[in-house]
N, C-alpha and C positions, 0 to 999 in steps of 0.2 A: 140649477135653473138659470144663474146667469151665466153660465158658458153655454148653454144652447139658445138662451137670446141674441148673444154677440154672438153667436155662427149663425141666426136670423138674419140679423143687421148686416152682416157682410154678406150674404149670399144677395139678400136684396139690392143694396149698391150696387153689387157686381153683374145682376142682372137691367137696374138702370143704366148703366155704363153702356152693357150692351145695346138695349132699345136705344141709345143716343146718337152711339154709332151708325147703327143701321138707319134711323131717322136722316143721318147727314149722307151716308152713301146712296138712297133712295133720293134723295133731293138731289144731287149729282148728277144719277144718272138719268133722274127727267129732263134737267137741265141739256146733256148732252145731245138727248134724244130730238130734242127740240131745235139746238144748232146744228145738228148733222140734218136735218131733213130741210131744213130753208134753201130754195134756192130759186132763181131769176129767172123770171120767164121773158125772154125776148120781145117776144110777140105783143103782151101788156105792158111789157116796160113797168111791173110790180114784182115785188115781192110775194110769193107764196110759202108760206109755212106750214109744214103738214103735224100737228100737234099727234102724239100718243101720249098722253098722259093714262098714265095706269089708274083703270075704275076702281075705287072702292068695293067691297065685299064679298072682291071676286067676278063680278060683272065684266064682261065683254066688252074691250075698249073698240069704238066703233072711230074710223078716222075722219077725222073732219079737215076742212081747206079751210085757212082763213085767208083774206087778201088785205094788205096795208098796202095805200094810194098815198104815196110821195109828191103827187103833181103839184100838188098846194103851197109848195117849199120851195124858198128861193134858190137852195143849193143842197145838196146831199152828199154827206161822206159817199168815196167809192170804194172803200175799201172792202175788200171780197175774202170767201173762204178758201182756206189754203186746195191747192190744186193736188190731185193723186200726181206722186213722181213718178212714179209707173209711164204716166201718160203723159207729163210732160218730155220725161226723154225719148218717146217715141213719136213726139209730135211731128208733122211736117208742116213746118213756120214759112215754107215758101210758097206752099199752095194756099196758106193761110193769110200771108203777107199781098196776095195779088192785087194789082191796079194801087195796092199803098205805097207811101215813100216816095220824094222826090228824086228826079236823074242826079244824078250828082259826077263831075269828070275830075280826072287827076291834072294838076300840074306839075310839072318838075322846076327843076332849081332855077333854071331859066328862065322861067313865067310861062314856058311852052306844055299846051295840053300835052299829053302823056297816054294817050286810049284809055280802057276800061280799070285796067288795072287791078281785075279781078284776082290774079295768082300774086303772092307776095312776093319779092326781089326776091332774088338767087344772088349769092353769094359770085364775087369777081375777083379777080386780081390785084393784088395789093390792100384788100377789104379783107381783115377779120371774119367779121360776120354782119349780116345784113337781119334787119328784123323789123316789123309794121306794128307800130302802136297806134293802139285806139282808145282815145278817152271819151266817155260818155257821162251824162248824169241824166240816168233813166227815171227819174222823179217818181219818188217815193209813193208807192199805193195808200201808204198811209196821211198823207202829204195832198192826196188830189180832193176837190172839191166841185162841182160844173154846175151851171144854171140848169132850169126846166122851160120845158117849151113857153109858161107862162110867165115867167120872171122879167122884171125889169129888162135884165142884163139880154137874153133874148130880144127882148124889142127894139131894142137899141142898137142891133148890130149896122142895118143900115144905115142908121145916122152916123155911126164911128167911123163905117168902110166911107163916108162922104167928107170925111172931115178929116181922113188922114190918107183919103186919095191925091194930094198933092203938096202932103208933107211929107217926106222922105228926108231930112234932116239926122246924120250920126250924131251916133247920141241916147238920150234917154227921150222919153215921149211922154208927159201926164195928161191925165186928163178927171185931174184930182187936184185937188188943193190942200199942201200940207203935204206929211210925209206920209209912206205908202204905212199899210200896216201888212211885213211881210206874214205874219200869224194867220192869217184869215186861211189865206192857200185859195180864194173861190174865183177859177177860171172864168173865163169870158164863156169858153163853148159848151154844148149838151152836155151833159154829165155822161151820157151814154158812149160817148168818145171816151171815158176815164175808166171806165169796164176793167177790173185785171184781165179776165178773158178775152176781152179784145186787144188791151196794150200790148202783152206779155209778148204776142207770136210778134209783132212789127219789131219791140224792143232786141229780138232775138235774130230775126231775120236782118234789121241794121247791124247788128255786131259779127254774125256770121258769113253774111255778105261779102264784108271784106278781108275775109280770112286773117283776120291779126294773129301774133305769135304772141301778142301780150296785150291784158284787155285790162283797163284801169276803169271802175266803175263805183258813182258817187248815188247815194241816196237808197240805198238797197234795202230793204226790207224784207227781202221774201230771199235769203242768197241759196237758201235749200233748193227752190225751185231752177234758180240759173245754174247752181250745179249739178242737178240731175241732169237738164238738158246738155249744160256745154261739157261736162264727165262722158257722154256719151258721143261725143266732137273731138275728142283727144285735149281737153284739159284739166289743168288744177286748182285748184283757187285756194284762197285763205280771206279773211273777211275779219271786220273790227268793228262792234259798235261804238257808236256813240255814246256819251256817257249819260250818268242818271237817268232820265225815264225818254228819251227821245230812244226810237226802234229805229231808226235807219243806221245805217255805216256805209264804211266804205270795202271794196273789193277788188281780189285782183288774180286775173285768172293768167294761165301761159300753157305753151303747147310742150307737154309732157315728153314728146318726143326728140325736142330742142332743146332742151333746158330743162337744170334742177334747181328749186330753191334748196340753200343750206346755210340762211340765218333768215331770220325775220324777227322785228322790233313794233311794238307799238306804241305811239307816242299819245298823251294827252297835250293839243299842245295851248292848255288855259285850265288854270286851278277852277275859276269863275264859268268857266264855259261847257260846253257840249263836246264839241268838235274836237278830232283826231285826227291820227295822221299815221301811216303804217309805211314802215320800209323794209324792204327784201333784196336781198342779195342772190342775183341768179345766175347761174354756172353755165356757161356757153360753152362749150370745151375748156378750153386751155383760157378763155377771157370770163373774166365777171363783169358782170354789173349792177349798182344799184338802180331801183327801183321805187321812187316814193310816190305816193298815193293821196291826197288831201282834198278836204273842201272845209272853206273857210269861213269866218260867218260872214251872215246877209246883211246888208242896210246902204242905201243909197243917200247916206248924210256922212260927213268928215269926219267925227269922233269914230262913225264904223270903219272907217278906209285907213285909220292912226290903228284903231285895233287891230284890223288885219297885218300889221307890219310888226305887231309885236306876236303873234301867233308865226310868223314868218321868222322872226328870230328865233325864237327859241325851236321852229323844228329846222331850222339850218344848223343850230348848235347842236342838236340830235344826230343829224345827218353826217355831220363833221365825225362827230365819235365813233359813228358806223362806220364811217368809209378810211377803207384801207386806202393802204399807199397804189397811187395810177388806176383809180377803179374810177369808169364815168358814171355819170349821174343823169335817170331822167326822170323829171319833176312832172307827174300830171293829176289836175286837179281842176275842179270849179275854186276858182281864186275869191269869186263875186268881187273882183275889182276890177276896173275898166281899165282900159288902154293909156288912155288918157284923160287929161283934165275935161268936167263936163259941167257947167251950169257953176253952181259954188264951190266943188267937189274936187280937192286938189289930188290927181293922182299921184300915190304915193307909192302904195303895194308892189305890182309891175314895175315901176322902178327901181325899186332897191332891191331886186332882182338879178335885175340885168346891170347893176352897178355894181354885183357880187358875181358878174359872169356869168349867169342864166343867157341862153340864146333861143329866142323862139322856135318852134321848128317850120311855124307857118310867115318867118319873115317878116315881110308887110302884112301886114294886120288882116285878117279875116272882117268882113262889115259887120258881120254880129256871129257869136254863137248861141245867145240866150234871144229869145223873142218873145216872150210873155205874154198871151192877153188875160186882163185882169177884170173884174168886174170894175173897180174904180180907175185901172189905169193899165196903161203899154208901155212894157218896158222892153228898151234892145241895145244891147249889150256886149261887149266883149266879157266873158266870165270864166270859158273856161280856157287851158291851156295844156300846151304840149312844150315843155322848155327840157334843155338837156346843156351837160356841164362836162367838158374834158374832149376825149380825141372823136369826134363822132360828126358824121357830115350826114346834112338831109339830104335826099334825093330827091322826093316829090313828094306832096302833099294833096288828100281828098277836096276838093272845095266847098263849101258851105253851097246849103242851092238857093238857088237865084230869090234876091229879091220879090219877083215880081209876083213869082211863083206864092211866097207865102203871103202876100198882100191880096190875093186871090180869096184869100179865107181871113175873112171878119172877125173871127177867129185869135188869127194870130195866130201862137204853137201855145200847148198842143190842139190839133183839131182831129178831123177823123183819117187824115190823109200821116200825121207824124203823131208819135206816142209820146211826146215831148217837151217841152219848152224849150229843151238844150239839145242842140246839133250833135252831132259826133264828130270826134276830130280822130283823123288817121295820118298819119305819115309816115313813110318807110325811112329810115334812118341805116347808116352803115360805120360800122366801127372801126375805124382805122388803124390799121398797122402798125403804122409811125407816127410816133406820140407828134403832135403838134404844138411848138412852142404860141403859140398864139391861142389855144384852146387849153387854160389849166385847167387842172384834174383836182386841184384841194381848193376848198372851199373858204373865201375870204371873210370869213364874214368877225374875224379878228383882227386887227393890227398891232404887233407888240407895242410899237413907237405912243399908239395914242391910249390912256385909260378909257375902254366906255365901260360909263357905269348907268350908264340906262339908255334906253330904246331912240329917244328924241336925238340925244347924242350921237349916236351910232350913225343916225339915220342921216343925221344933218352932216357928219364928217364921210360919210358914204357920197352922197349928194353932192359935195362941193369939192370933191378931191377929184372930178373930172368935168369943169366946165366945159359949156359950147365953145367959147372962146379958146381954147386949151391951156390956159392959164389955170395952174394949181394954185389951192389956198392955204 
């Protein structure tokens, strides 16, 4: 008797176990059934969800529409359900892209326009190899937020477009008091502009536009979807997130036909922080080169612009350990530090840059690459960058588009015209030959002669060992 109780007792368990099971796999898959069938109707600019929840007792589940009306809300995540890759890499982004995107013309080294420059450099005499990089920070889907036709921020666009119709001042622009809170993320324009459906084809169409042989891209979230389309363009990519619970990274695609990668490295470059930083070494025939990728953290106050320069040390001290002997360097990334000194904000970042031998590839300073409009504020900016280190000469560079053009939209970026905040930068670069003494190739960012044993240090003997006067200290 009690051995066929205890085979009672266990058969019973074993049968709850089961019923538990299945109780959680049934909750699953209504859950499923639920986000698979939502999706956006254009036309009402609502949500409809088509619920099948399985009837009870065997009864005939009949489908019902429900509709949830967002109007009432002063901002709305945009974030969207992932896309079939199927159909993204068969997308046609130029029929989809039309009347969007600003003209945009090449200059060359000279300051002299350059035509369309739609085919990349060809290779020349005494030039290695010739190659077009493009840096972008396609702003994270996860990252976007927009006002609704009724919101504050809507009504206000006309008083904004009237109050900084005759301020054009470089620089930053508030129109807030106190510091920005970059967390929020809530755009000035219709949320309907932040669509992934809608951003995705313009974000794709800017990139493939300019036929780059190497695409360096910041705030990525979705990199399945850019690689199924650009895998079907001829390229490769490789990608890094962000650490702990932030979803974006960074990416970096190249044309398969041109070049192999045959190392790649990822860096954390803050115990404390998010942000990363990824370097690839890529095989040109008979030349390498590296390849670093970063965006750095946000904040428009001086304790953020001191951090940035220690996030800048330690991935130069990565960089340093990567790179072989006579291998160049090109550095592209959202820096989120300015050009220069603005308001209280002593530039520091960008300097110690190019005080370690970083060379812009755009020269004289582009008037902005970031242009923000915010629900509290407008920010414009120099943020991201195209810099390179050793034997390598620009040839011409994309130009940002005109001013006038984006003050046109009340807006700011992104609006319905750019999928952005942040411009793209392109420029065709060519690798020279013959090594050039005035272009080193190893990265300074040690000196045996002085100890640095911390960041302030470094920074302050970097700084002063090349006065404007030309007196060393």
């Amino acid at each position: 008797e009690w051995r066929v109780s205890r085979r009672k007792r266990m058969i019973l368990r074993v049968m709850g176990m089961v019923v538990a099971v299945g109780s959680v796999l049934r909750l699953k898959r209504d859950a499923n059934s639920i986000i698979s069938s939502a999706e956006w109707s254009e036309n009402s600019g609502r949500y409809r969800t088509r619920r099948s929840f399985p009837q009870p007792y065997g009864r005939r589940s009949n489908t019902a529409s429900d509709t949830a009306d967002f109007s009432s809300f002063s901002s709305i995540p945009a974030r969207s359900p992932p896309l079939n890759l199927s159909r993204v890499a068969m997308m046609n982004v130029k029929a989809m892209a039309q009347h969007s995107l600003y003209e945009r013309s090449w200059v060359n080294a000279s300051g002299d326009e350059d035509g369309d420059g739609c085919q990349a450099p060809k290779k020349e005499k005494g030039i290695s190899e010739s190659l077009r990089i493009l840096q972008f920070n396609v702003l994270a889907d996860c990252l976007t937020s927009g006002t609704t036709p009724i919101s504050p921020g809507h009504k206000s666009r006309k008083r904004r477009t009237e109050e900084t119709k005759n301020n054009r001042t470089f620089g930053m622009t508030k129109y807030c008091k106190g510091p920005i809170d970059w967390k929020s993320r809530v755009f000035l324009c219709d949320h309907s502009h932040l669509f992934w459906e809608k951003r995705f084809p313009l974000l794709l169409y800017e990139i493939i536009n300019r036929d780059p042989d190497i695409i360096c891209l910041q705030e990525v979230d979705r990199f399945d979807e850019f690689q199924a389309f650009l895998r079907k363009k001829g390229y490769s990519g490789r990608f890094v997130k962000k650490s702990f619970r932030a979803r974006d990274g960074c990416a970096v695609f190249w044309k398969s036909s041109r070049m192999n990668n045959t190392a790649i490295e990822c860096v954390t470059l803050h115990s404390e922080n998010v942000h990363v930083a990824m370097m690839l070494r890529m095989q040109i025939d008979s030349r390498s080169v590296i390849i670093v990728n970063t965006h750095l953290k946000a904040g428009l106050e001086q304790h953020y612009e001191d951090f940035r320069v220690e996030q800048l040390k330690c991935l130069l001290e990565k960089v340093k350990d990567f790179q072989k002997e006579d291998e160049d360097i090109i550095l592209c990334g959202d820096l989120n530090s300015h050009v220069e000194t603005y308001e209280s904000v002593k530039a520091v970042a960008y300097p110690f840059l190019t005080q370690c031998g970083f060379r812009n590839a755009y020269g004289r300073k582009p008037k902005y690459t970031h242009w923000g409009g915010w629900m509290d504020s407008e920010v414009k900016m120099v943020f991201d960058y195209i810099l390179y280190l050793g034997n390598v000469r620009v040839r011409r560079v994309l130009q940002v588009p005109c001013e006038s053009k984006i003050e046109e939209s009340p807006e700011r970026l992104p609006n319905g015209k750019y999928p952005s905040d942040h411009v793209s930068l392109v420029a065709d670069i060519e690798l020279l030959s013959n090594p050039s003494p005035s272009s080193p190739s190893v990265l300074p960012v040690h000196n045996p002669t002085v100890p640095l044993v911390s960041i302030s240090r470094a920074l302050k003997f970097v700084l002063s060992s090349t006065m404007p006067d030309g007196k060393s200290t």
